[in-house]
N, C-alpha and C positions, 0 to 999 in steps of 0.2 A: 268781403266785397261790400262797398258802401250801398246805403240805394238808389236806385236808378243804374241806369245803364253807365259804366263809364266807357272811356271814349273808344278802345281798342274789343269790347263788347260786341262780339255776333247780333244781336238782338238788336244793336242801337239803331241800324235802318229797317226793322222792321214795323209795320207797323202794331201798334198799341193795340193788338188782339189776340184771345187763345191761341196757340199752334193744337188743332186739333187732328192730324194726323201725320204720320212717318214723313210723309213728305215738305212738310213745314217743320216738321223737327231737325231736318236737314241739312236744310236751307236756313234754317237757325243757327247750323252749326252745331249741335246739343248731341248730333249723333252722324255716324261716319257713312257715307254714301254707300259703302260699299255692305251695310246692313241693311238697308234697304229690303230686297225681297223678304224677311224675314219679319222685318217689324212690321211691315203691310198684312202679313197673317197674322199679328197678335192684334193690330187694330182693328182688325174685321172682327175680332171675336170678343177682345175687351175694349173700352173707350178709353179716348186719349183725349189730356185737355190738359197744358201747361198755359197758366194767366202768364200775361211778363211780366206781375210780379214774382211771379216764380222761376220763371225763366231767367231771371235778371242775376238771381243767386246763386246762380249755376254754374262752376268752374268748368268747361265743357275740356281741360286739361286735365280735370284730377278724375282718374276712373272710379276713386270710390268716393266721389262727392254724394255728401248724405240729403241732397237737396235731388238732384239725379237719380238717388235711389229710390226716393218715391213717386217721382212721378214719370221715368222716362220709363216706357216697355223696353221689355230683355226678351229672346226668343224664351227662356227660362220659363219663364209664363206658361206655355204650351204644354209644360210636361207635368203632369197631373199624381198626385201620392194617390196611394190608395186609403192614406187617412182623411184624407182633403175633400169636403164634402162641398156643393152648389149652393148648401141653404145651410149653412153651418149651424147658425144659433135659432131654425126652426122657427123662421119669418111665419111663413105659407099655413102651417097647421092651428096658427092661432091669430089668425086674422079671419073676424066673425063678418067684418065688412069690409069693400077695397077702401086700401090705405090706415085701417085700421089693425094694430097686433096689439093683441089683451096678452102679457102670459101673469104679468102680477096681480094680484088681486087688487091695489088699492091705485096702481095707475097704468095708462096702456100711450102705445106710441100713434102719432099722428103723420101718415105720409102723405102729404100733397102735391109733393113731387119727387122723380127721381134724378133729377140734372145735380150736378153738381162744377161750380167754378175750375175742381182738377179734378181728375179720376187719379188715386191712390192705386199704385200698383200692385198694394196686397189687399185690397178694400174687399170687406166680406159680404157686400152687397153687389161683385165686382159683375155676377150674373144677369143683375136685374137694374143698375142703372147706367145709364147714356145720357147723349145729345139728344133723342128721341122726347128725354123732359119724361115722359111719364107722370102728366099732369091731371091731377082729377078734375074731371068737367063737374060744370056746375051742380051740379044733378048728384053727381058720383060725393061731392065735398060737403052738400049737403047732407047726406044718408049718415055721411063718416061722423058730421058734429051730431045731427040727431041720434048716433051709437053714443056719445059720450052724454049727452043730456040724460039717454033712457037708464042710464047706470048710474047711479047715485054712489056708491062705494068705490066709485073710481075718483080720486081725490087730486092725483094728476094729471097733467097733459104732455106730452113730450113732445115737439115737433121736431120728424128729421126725415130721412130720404135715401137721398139726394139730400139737398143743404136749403133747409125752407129761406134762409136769407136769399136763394136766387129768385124768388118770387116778387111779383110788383111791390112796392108797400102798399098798394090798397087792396091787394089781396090777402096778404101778411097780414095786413091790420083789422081788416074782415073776420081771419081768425082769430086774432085774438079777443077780438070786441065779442066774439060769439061764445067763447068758450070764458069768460072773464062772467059772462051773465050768466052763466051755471052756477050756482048755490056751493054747490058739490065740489067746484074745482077752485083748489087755494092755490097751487101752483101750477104754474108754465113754464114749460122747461124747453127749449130748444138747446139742438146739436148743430155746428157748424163749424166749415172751415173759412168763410168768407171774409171774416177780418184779419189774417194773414194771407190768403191765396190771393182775395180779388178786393182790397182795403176798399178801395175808388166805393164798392158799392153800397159803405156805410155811410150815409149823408144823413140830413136830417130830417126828410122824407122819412128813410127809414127809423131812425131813433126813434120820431115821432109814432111810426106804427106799433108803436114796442111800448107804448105808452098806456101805461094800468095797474088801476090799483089792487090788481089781484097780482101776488109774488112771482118775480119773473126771474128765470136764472138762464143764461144764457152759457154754453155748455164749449169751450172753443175745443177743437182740436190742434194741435200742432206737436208735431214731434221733435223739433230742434229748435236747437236757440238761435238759430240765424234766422227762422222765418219772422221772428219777429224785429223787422223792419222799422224804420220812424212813423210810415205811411201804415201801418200795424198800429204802433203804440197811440196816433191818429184817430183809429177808428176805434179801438178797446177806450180811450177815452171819452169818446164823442155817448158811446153809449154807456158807459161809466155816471157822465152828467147828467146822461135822461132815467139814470135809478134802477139801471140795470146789472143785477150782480153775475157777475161773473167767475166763473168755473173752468178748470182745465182738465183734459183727458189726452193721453199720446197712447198709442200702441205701444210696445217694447221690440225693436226692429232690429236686426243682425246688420253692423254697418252703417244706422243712423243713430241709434243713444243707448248701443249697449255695451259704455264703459260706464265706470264711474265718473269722469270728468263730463262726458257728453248728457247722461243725466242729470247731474247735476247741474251743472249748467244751464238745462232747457228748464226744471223747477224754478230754479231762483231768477231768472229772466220771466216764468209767466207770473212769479211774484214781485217783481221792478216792474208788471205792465197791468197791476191789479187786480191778477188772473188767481185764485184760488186752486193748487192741483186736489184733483179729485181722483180721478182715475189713470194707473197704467196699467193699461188692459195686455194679457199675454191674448198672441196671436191669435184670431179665430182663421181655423187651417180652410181658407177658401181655395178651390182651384188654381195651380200655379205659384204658389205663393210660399211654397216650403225654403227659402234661399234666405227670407226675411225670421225663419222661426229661432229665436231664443230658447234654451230649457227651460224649464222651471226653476231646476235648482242655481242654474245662473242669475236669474231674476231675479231669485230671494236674497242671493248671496251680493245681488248688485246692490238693493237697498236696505241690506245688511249692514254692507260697508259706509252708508248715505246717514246713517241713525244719528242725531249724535253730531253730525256733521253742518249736517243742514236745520236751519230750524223748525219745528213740528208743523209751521204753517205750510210747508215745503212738504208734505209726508203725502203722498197720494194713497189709496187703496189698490192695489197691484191684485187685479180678478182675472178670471175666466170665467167667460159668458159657455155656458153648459150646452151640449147639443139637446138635441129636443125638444129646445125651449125651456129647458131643469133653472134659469138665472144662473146670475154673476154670484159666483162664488170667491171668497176672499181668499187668495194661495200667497199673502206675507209672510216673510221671517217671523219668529215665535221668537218671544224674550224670556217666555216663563216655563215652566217644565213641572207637573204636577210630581210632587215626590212624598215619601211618609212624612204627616205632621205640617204640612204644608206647600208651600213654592219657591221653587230654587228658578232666582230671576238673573239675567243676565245684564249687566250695565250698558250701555252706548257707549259709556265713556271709558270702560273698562272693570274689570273686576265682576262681582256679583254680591248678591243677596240671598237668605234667607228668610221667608217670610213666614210665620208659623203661623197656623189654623190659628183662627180666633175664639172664644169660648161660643158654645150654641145658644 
């Protein structure tokens, strides 16, 4: 589907704003009238927010449109694993102040708000952010940056949420001006969907707040190669020329990029929009959310088959984030295999290696 609306498009008379619940998803077209009573209990409990830019992408004919998948509620939501935990990656136990989670020793995250442009139907914060914003008052944002001043071994900053791009840019830029005069902190690092979900809100307001000479990486999320849009490629450049490097991270989602062609695909498109992959994270099993889980060994075996195929610049780290707060743990394919006398290596391209110990 191109961008924008075309002409036989549900969305095209609506107007240019979120659908933020069941019953503007309806009236959208996105979802059948007759689910109704059902997707009104899953809005009550999780948020709902499709931008029309995302709404625009959306085959509302194809049941398993991988743009649909993550952002439209399923009753499915409701029925809870018993693996599936509220605070998966153990936010709450290591947040020393609000908005503030230390678990690494040399950087910790920055939440100053919880809104975000779409709520992700498996999002493992799916508990704790809304429309409500979950915004730290002045008072509250203050404490948070004087936590990062008072720790000098904390070398990072991370900002996420909710998706800090939904913030003013003088807010935005407040933070960064504040945490850029720490001695301490060489990088800033935001997470965000905003430059594919809600493009409009990258302007030059915001680039501008994004502007400093402390290293700045900007972290996008997006799972498929269709969200990236013209009005996408628009905004990854806009912040591209204000000196901002950019990073990509997708979940691995049952139905939206767990073939090999769909992964591939969404890599080498955030590499055609100057996008770095960094991260494909396996599931963090939040409430509801089992329908989206990939195995492990499927994952491996996905970018197994990607090696080799795709260029190295395309290679992301494929983790899980540990409960407890324990980090991201790397669970990739393995090329090498300790054996007598040295390492028996596997090629990408085929064949293999031996590689013998070297003298001590």
């Amino acid at each position: 589907m191109p961008d924008g609306f075309p002409l036989n498009h549900p969305l095209r008379d609506i107007p240019a704003r979120p659908l933020r619940d069941a019953d503007a998803l309806a009236t959208a077209g996105l979802v059948p009238p007759e689910t109704l009573p059902e997707l009104r209990r899953v809005a009550a409990r999780y948020a709902v927010s499709v931008t029309p830019a995302m709404a625009a992408l959306i085959d509302p004919a194809d049941p398993a449109d991988p743009i649909a998948a993550q952002y439209i509620p399923t009753p499915a939501e409701l029925e809870t694993s018993p693996l599936e935990l509220e605070d998966p990656i153990a936010d709450h136990p290591h947040s020393p102040v609000k908005g503030v989670v230390h678990r690494y020793p040399d950087r910790a995250l920055l939440k100053p708000l919880l809104a975000c442009p779409v709520y992700c139907r498996f999002c493992f914060r799916r508990e704790q952010v809304g429309p409500s914003g979950g915004v730290l008052s002045e008072a509250e944002l203050d404490a948070a940056l004087d936590w990062f001043a008072a720790h000098p071994q904390v070398k990072e900053a991370i900002l996420t949420g909710g998706d800090p791009l939904m913030l003013s840019p003088r807010r935005l830029g407040h933070i960064v001006r504040r945490l850029s005069a720490m001695p301490h902190i060489g990088i800033i690092r935001l997470h965000t969907r905003v430059p594919v979900a809600d493009p409009a809100r990258v302007n030059e307001a915001l680039a501008e707040a994004l502007d400093t000479e402390t290293a700045l990486f900007l972290c996008l999320h997006a799972n498929h190669a269709r969200e990236f849009t013209g009005e996408a490629r628009a905004a990854l450049r806009r912040l591209s020329r204000a000196g901002v490097a950019l990073l990509g991270q997708a979940v691995l989602l049952r139905g939206v990029n767990d073939t090999a062609e769909s992964l591939e695909a969404l890599l080498r498109t955030m590499l055609e929009h100057r996008v770095k992959p960094y991260y494909l994270h396996q599931l963090d099993r939040a409430p509801g959310t089992a329908r989206f889980e990939v195995p492990i060994a499927e994952g491996r075996a996905l970018l197994q088959s990607l090696r080799g195929r795709v260029t190295g610049l395309a290679w992301p780290t494929y983790a899980l984030d540990l409960p407890q707060g324990q980090g991201k743990a790397p669970i990739g394919p393995d090329f090498a295999e300790r054996v007598e006398g040295g390492w028996k290596v596997r090629g990408p391209l085929g064949g293999g290696h031996f590689q013998a110990d070297g003298a001590d």
